[in-house]
N, C-alpha and C positions, 0 to 999 in steps of 0.2 A: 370700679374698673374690672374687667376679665383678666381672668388669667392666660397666659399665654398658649399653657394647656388645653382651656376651654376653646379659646376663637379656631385651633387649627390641629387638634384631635384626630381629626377623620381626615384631614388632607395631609398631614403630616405624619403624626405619630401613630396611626395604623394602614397607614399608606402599605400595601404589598404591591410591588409592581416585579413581570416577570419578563428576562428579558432573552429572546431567544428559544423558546421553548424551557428554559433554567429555574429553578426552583424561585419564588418572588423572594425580592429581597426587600425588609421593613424600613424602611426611612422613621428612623425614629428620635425624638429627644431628649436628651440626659435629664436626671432627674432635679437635676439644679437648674437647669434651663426652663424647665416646666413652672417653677414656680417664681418666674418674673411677671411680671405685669405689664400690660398695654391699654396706654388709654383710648379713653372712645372715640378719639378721632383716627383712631388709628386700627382700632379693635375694630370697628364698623365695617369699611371696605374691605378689611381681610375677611370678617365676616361672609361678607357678602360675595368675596375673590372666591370664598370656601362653598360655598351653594352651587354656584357655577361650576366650579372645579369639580363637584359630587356628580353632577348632573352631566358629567361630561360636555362642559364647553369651555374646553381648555384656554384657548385664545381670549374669550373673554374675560375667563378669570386673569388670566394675563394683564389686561387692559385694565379691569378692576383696581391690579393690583398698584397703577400706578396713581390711583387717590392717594393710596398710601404710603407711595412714595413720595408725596407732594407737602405733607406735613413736617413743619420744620421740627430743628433739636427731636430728631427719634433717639431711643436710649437703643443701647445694644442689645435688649431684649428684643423689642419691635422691630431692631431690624432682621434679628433671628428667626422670627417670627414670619417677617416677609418673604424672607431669600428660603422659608424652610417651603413655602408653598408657591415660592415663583420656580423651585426647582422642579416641583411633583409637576404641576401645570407645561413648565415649557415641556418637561417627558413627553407628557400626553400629546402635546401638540407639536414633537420632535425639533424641537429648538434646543441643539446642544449647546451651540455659544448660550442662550439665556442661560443653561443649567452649568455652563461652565461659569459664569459670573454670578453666580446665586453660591457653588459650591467654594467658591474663594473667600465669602461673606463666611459661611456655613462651617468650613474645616477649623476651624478656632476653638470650635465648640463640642467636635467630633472626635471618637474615642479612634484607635486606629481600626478595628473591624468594622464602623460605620464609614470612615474614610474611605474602604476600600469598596463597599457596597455604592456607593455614590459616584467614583470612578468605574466601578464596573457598567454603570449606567451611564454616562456619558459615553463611552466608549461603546458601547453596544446604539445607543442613538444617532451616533456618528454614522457606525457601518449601515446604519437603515437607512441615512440621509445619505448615502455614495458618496461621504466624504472621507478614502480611506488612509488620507494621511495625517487627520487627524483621530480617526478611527484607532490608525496603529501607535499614535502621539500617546493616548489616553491609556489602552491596552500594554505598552511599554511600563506608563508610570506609574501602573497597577500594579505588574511583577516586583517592579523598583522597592516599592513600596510593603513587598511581602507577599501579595496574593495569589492564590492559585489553584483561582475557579476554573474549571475545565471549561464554562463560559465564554471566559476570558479569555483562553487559549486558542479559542474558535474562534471570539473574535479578530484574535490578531493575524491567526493565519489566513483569514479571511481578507483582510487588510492587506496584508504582506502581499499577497495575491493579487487584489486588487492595484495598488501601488505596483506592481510587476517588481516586486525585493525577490527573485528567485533565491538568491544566495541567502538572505534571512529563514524565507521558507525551509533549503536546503539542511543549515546549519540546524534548527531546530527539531525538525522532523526528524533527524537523522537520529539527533540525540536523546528524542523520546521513543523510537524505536530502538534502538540499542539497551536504550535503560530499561526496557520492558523485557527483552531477550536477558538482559544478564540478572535480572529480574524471575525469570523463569516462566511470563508472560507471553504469550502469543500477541505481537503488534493490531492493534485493530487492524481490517480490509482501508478502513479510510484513511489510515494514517498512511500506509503503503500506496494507493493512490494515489495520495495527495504527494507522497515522493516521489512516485512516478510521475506523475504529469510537471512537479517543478521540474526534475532532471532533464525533461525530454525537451523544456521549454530554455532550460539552461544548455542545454547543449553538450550535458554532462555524463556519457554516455558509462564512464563504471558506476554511478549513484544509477543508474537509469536499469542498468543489467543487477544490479545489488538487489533493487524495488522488486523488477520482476519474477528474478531468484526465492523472493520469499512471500510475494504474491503467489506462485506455481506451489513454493511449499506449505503456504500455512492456506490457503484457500486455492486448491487447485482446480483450474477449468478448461473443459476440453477446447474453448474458444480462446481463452488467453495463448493453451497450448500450439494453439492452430497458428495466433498472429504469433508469437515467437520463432517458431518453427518454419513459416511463413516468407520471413525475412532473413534468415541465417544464410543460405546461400549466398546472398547479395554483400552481406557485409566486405568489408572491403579486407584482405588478406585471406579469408576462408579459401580452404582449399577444395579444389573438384573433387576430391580422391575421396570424401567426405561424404556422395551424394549418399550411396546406400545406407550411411549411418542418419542421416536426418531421415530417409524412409524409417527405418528400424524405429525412431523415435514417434514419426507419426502412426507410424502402428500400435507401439505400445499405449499413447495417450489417443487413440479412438482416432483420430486425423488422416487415416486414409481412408479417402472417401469413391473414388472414381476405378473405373475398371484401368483404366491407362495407369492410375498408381499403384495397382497391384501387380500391372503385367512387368511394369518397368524393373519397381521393384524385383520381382520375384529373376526377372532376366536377371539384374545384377548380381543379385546372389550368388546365379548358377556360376556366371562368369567370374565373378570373385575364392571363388571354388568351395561354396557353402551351398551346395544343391540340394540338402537336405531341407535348409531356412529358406529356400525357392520353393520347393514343392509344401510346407507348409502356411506358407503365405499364398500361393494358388488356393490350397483347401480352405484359409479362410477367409478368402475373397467369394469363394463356391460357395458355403455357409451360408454368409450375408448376403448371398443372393443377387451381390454388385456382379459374378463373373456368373459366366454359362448362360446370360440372359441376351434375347434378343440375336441379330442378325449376327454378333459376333460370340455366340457361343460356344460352338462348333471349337474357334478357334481356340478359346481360353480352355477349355479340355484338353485340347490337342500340346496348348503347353504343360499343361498338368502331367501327362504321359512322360514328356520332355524329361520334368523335373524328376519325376520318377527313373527312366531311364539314366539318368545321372547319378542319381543316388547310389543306384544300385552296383552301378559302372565303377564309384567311389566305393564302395565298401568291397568288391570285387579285388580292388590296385589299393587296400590298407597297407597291408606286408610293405608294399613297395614304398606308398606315400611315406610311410613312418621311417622307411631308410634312407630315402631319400631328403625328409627333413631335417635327422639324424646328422649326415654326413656334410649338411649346408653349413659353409662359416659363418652364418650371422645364426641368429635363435629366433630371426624371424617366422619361418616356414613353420617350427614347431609351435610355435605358439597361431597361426592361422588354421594348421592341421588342427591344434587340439580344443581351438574355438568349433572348428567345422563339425568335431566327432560330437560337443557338446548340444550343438543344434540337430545331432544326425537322434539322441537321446542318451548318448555312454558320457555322463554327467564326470564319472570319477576318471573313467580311462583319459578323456578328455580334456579337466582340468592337469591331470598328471604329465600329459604332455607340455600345456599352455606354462605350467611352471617350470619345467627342463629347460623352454625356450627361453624365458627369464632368467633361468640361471647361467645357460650357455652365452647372452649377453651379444658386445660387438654389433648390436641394431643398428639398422638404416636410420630408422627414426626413434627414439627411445620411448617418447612422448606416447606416440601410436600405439606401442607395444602394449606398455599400460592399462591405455584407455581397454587397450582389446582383451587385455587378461580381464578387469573389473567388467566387462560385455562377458566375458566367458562363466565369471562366476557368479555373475547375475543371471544369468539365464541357468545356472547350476540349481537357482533357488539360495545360492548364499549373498545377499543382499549387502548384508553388515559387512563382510568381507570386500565387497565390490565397494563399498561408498569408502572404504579403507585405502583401497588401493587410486579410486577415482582421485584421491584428494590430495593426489602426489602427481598429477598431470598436470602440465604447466604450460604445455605448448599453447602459444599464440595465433598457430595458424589455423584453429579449427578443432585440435583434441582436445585444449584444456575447454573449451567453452563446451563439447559435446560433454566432455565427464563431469562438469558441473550440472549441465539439466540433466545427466541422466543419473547421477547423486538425487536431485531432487527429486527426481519421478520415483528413485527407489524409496525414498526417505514415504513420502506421501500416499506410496503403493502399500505401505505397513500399515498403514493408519484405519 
């Protein structure tokens, strides 16, 4: 008689099979189980289950195998023997139910790290066969069970997905990126992805601005920048009063792209009473070659002039600005004069103002204020300071959400 060893060696016990692009996992048998015995009537068609099976014709080995199912009183050795290579056979031939009733024979005899390599493979044949509720059935009772093949993890998100479980996907994702952050890890791009598109698909729009938030800072891009930026206006509470700050943003993340968004821009400025960040934002629209070009150059000059003339008009009426900001009951004024001096280049005169306005207090909007002191000491070049101050805006209507991406942008502009 053969050993059990000998009939199923090569389809068995140095079986690698790999699943996923994942390292092959060995289906292999205990050394007590090796040295059982199978008689010839039973050793032969495994045999022969085993030739097929080499030769890639899974199916038939399959077929093969049920000679040997057909033999009465098999011992538990021969049946181990058969369920060890009707599992490798149904793989190849993607029959998870076979490999799921070959491994119910099988686990009896399996140590728990072979357990789990045999679940991992049902579970990954599932998700090739678009079966993905039992795909996520088997990848569940993998975890259950101890394991934690980053495989397995794919496959089940893959599952989750498929199955439309957004709130599985959510709950999970969420909490391997957290654990990698408090970790001191940067979240892979796909894990953040795949949080974004569950969230947007759930309809869960703070997981959705979370994703994006750390999309922008751990892999930031000027197209992501673009669809963010893209859509903020529309959101639903955003306020108008806001537009020049979303220009401000697409210019510093490369997103203004068209002569109309510079002129716009650069108008609001002047009229905002920052005519210095107007006539800088004309010279680098002139730069890049988007302004002074074509039939309407002429004009983009002739706002350039404008913006100049403003500039100078302001530095001309400082004495006055600054007393008359002085003497305003709110500390608004002061802190808009001393954002404007900051953009005019008087870095320190500038922020010394923008904090007296702070101090003096009594704001229209407190929120605003804020955001516009960390705009003022960002553009000072004090970054850290500004992501300090952004992360104390709270407003709903448009500031806390501008001081968050523009936290990000500073965070990402250091890197």
């Amino acid at each position: 008689m053969k050993t059990l060893k000998t009939v199923v060696a090569v389809a068995v016990g140095a079986l690698a099979l790999t699943l996923n692009g994942a390292p092959g996992a060995e289906f292999g048998l205990s050394q007590a189980s090796a040295q059982e015995t199978v008689r010839k009537e039973v050793g032969g068609p495994l045999g022969d289950a085993s030739k097929l099976y080499k030769a890639g014709k899974h199916k038939e080995a399959l077929a093969k195998l049920r000679d040997a199912d057909a033999v009465a009183n098999r011992t538990p050795g021969e049946n181990f023997a058969i369920e060890g290579l009707r599992f490798s056979a149904a793989m190849g031939a993607g029959d998870a139910d076979t490999m799921t009733r070959a491994f119910d024979v099988l686990k009896a005899k399996l140590g728990g790290p072979q357990q789990l390599q045999y679940m991992e493979a049902i579970a990954g044949t599932y998700l090739r066969a678009n079966n993905a509720p039992k795909a996520l059935e088997w990848a569940n009772k993998y975890f259950a069970a101890g394991g934690s093949s980053a495989t397995v993890k794919q496959v089940q998100q893959q599952a989750q997905f498929k199955s439309g479980d957004m709130t599985a996907v959510l709950k999970d994702t969420l909490a391997e990126i957290q654990s990698d952050e408090k970790s001191g890890r940067a979240p892979t791009q796909d894990k953040l992805n795949i949080l974004l598109f569950a969230a947007q698909k759930k309809g869960d729009l703070a997981t959705e601005s979370y994703a994006v938030e750390r999309l922008l800072n751990y892999y930031p891009r000027k197209e992501l920048w673009a669809q963010v930026l893209g859509g903020l206006q529309g959101k639903k509470g955003f306020a108008a009063r806001f537009s020049l700050d979303v220009y401000r943003l697409q210019l510093a993340t490369g997103n203004l792209k068209t002569a109309d968004d510079y002129m716009e821009m650069a108008q609001l400025a002047a009229q905002a009473g920052y005519p210095d960040e107007g006539k800088k934002v004309v010279e680098q629209g002139l730069a890049a070659n988007i302004l002074g070009q074509g039939a309407e150059g002429a004009r983009h000059k002739r706002l350039l002039d404008l913006m100049v003339k403003k500039s100078n008009e302001a530095k001309a009426d400082a004495a006055n600005a600054e007393k008359v900001a002085t003497d305003a009951r709110t500390g608004d004024e002061l802190v808009k004069l001393g954002l404007s001096r900051v953009f005019a280049g008087d870095k320190a005169g500038g922020l010394k103002l923008v904090d007296a306005g702070v101090a003096k207090g009594n704001f229209t909007r407190a929120d605003d204020v804020k955001f516009y002191q960390g705009l003022a000491y960002f553009n000072a070049g004090e970054g850290s300071k500004a992501q300090s101050i952004w992360r104390g805006v709270k407003g709903t209507d448009g500031s806390g959400e501008l001081a968050r991406l523009w936290g990000v942008h500073a965070r990402s502009a250091k890197k």
